[in-house]
DRENDRENSE-850001 format. One line per 10 residues: number of its first residue (from 0); their letters; for each residue x, y, z of C-alpha. Coordinates in pm, whole numbers, plus 32768, in hexadecimal, padded with zeros to 4 digits. Example, Ala and Ser with C-alpha at 12.3 -4.5 7.8 and 13.67 -1.06 7.14 Angstrom:
<atoms>
0 = as = 84CE,7E3E,830C  8557,7F96,82CA
</atoms>
This chain:
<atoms>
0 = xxxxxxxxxx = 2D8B,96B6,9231  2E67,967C,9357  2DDD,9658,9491  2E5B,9727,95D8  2F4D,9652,965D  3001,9677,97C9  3108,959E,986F  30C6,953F,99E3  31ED,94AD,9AB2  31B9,93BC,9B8E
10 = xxxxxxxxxx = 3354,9372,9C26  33FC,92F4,9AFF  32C4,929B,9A44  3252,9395,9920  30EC,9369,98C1  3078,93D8,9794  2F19,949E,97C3  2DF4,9514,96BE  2D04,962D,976A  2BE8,964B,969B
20 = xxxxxxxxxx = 2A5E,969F,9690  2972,979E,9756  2A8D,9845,982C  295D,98AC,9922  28D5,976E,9936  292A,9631,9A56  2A72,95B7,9A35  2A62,9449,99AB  2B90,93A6,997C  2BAF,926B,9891
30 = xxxxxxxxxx = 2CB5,9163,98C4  2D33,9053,97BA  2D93,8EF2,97EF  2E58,8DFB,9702  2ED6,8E3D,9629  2E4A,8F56,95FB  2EBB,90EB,9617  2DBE,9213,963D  2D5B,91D1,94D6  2C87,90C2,9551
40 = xxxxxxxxxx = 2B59,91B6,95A1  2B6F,926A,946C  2A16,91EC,9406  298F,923F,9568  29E8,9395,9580  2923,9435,94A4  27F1,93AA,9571  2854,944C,966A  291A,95A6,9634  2819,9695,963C
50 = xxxxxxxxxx = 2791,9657,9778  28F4,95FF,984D  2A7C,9661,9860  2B0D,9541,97D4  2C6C,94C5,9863  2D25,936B,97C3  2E88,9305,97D7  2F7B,9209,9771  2FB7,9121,9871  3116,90EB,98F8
60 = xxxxxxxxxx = 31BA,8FE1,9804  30B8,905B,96FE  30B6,915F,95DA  3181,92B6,9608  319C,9278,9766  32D1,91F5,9867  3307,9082,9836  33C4,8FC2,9955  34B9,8EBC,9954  346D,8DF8,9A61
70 = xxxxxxxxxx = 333B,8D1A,9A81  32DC,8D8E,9C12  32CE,8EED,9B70  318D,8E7D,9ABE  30F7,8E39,9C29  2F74,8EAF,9C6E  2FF1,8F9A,9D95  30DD,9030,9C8B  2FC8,905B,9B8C  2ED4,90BF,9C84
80 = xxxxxxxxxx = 2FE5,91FF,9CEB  2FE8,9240,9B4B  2E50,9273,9B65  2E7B,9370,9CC7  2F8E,940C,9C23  2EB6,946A,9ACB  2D98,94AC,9BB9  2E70,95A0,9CAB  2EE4,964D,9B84  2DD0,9687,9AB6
90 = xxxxxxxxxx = 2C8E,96A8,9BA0  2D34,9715,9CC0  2C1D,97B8,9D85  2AE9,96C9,9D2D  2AC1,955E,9D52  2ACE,94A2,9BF0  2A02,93B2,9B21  2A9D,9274,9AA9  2A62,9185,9995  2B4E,904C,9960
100 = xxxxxxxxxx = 2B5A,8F34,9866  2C2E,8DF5,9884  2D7A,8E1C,995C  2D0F,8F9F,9966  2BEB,8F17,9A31  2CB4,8E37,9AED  2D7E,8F4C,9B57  2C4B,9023,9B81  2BE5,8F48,9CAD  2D3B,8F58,9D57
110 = xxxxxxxxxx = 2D3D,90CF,9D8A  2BAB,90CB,9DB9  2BF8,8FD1,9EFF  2CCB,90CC,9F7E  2C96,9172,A0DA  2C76,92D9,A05B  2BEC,927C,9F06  2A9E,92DF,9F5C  2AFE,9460,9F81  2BB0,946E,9E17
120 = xxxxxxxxxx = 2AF5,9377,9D74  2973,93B7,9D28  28E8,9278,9C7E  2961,9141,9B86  28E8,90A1,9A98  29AF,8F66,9A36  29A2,8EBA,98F5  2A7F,8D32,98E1  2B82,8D53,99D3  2B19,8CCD,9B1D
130 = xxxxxxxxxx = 2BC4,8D2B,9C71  2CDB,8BFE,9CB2  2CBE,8BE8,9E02  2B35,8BC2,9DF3  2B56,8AAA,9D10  2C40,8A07,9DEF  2B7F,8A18,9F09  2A3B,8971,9E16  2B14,8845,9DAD  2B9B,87FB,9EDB
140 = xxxxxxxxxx = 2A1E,881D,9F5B  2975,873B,9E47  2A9B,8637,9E81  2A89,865D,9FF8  2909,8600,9FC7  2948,84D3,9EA8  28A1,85C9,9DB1  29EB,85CA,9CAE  2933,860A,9B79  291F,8768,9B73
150 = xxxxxxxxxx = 2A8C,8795,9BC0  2ADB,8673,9AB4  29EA,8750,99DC  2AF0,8844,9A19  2C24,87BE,9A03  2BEC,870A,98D4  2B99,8892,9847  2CE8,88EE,98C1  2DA7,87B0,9845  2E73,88A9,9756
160 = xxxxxxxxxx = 2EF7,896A,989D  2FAC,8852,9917  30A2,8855,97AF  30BD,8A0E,9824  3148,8979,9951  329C,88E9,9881  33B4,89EC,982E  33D4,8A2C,96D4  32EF,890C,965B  31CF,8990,95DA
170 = xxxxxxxxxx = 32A9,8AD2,9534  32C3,8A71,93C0  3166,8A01,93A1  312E,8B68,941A  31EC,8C05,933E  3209,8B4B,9249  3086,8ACB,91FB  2FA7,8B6A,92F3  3000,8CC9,92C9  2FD4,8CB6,9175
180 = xxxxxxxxxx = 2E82,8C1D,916F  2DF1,8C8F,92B7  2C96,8D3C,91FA  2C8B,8BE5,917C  2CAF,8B41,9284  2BFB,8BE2,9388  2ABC,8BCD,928D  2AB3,8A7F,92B4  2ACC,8A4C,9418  29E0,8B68,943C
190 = xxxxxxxxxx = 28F8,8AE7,931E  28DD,8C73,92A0  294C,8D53,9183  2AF0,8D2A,914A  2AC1,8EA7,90DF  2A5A,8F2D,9212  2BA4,8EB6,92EE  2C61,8FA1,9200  2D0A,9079,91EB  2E6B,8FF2,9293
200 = xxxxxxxxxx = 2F61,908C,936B  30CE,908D,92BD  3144,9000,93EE  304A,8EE6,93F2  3160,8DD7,93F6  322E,8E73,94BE  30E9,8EC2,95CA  3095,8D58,95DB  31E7,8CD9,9628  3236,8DF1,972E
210 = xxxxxxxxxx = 30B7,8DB4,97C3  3122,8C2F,97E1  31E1,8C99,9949  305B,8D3C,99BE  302C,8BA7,99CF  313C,8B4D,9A60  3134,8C40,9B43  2FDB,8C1A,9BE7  2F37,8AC4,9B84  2FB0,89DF,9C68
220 = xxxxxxxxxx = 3021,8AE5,9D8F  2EA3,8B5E,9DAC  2DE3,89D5,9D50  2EC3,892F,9E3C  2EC3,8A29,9F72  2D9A,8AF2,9F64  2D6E,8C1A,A01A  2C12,8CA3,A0A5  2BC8,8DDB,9FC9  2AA5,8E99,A023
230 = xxxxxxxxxx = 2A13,8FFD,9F80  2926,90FC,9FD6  293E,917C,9E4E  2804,916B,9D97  2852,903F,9CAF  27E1,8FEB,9B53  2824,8E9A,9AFB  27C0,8E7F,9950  27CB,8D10,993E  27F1,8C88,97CB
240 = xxxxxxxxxx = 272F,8B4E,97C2  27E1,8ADC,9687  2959,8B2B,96F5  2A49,89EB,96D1  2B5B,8A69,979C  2A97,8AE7,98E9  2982,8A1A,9957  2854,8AC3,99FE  282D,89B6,9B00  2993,8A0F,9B99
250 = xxxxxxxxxx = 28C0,8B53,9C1B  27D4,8A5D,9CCD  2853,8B0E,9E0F  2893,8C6F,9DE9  2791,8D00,9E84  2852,8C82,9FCD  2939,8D83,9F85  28AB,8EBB,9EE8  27A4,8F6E,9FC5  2708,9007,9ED6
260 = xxxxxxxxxx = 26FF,8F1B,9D60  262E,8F26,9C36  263F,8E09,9B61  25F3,8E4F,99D9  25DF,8D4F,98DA  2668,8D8F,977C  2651,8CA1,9660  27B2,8CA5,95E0  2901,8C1D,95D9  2A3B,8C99,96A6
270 = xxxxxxxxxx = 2A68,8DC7,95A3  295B,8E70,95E9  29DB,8FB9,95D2  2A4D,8F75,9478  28F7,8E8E,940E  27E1,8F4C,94DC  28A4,90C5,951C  2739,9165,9508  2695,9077,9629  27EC,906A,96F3
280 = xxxxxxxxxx = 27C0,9213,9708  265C,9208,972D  2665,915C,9854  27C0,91DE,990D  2704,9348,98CE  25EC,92D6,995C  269B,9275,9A97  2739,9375,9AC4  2621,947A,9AB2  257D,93A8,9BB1
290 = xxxxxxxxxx = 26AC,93CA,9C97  26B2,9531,9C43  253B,954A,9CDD  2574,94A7,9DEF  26BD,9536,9E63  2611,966F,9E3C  24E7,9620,9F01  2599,95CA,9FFC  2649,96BD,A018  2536,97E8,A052
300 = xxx = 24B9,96DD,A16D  260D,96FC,A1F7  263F,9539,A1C5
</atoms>
């Protein structure tokens, strides 16, 4: 059965947007990463669609949605406007829940370091996708203090960014090998179940070459001059103690940042929507009626 789909415009951008779930229940919107679409929680919604309204998109450059030419299109300030527009346009008069995986996370972070993010924004729980400009500010900490082997931890875990950096180098692999065997593949970095990465997108090749500029765009930009990025958003920060490609220790300093973090451990790889959808959902719901509480309590004491 198709889903209720809607089309939010953000300037020449088209995203592509799934409503879904308990229409009276808290808005919780869940954002992909690469190369993924909205299809990527398919085996988390059902955890958690009785209880909230469910919102997912496609990314820009991803799925059904706009895809860009130009590599500073793919920017975090860009993708960041792409979240406030979806949240502007489908929960405009209460603040909304957020759940991001992978470059979804990373993106996630930009809009929740926002000045006004606390007022439209109501928690987030983060699952692999760190915010850039905190892990800048670590390395350059660690190496500042001759303490390099976290960030070589790291950057050995990110070695594979550095070939997303070159124009059209790593496209035919994509295309051509990876997009064909990506359940494969991702079971064995993951150590889990091939069948549970499945079902594909039909634009899977086409999503990881596109998603290629989200690297080029941000990596080196947000490592290499670091902003300070602070929230007031109740964080949730799921940290998968087997993932490969984002290293728990590059989170060393992130309570710095975030006034109000929860740290959660979860033994699984970086697809842990896909490998562990029940225990991802358990604990974003959780979250999220304990934000619910405690916005309300404070606001009968008028806080």
């Amino acid at each position: 059965m198709a889903l209720p789909a809607h089309t939010v415009v953000n300037g020449p951008i088209e995203l592509h947007v799934i409503e879904e779930g308990n229409p009276g229940g808290p808005t919780l919107i869940l954002v992909h990463g690469w190369p993924d679409t909205h299809a990527l929680w398919d085996r988390v919604v059902p955890h958690l669609a009785d209880e909230f309204r469910i919102i997912r998109f496609d990314n820009r450059g991803a799925g059904a949605s706009t895809v860009p030419r130009n590599v500073d299109d793919y920017r975090l300030a860009h993708l960041a406007s792409d979240l406030f527009a979806v949240i502007d346009a489908m929960s405009p008069d209460a603040p909304v829940h957020l759940l991001g995986h992978d470059w979804g996370a990373v993106l996630c972070w930009e809009a929740v370091c926002e000045p006004d993010a606390a007022a439209r924004i109501a928690s987030y729980t983060s699952v692999s996708g760190p915010n850039l400009d905190h892990l800048g500010m670590w390395m350059r900490r660690r190496l500042r203090e001759f303490h390099p082997r976290g960030p070589l931890e790291q950057a050995l875990a990110s070695a594979y960014t550095v070939l997303f950096q070159i124009p059209g180098l790593p496209d035919p692999a994509l295309r051509w090998w990876f997009a064909r065997h990506w359940p494969g593949f991702v079971g064995a970095f993951d150590r889990t179940d091939p069948s549970v990465i499945g079902p594909l997108s039909p634009t899977v090749a086409d999503d990881m070459v596109h998603g290629l500029k989200l690297y080029r765009a941000n990596i080196r930009r947000h490592l290499f001059r670091p902003r300070e990025r602070r929230t007031d958003v109740p964080v949730q920060l799921v940290q998968n103690l087997r993932d490969l490609a984002v290293r728990p220790v590059g989170y060393e300093d992130t309570d710095r940042w975030v006034s109000d973090l929860h740290r959660v451990p979860l033994d699984a790889g970086h697809w842990s929507p896909r490998s562990h959808a029940d225990e991802v959902a358990a604990l974003t719901a959780r979250f999220v009626r304990t934000t619910e509480v405690g916005t309300a309590t404070r606001s009968r004491h008028g806080g």
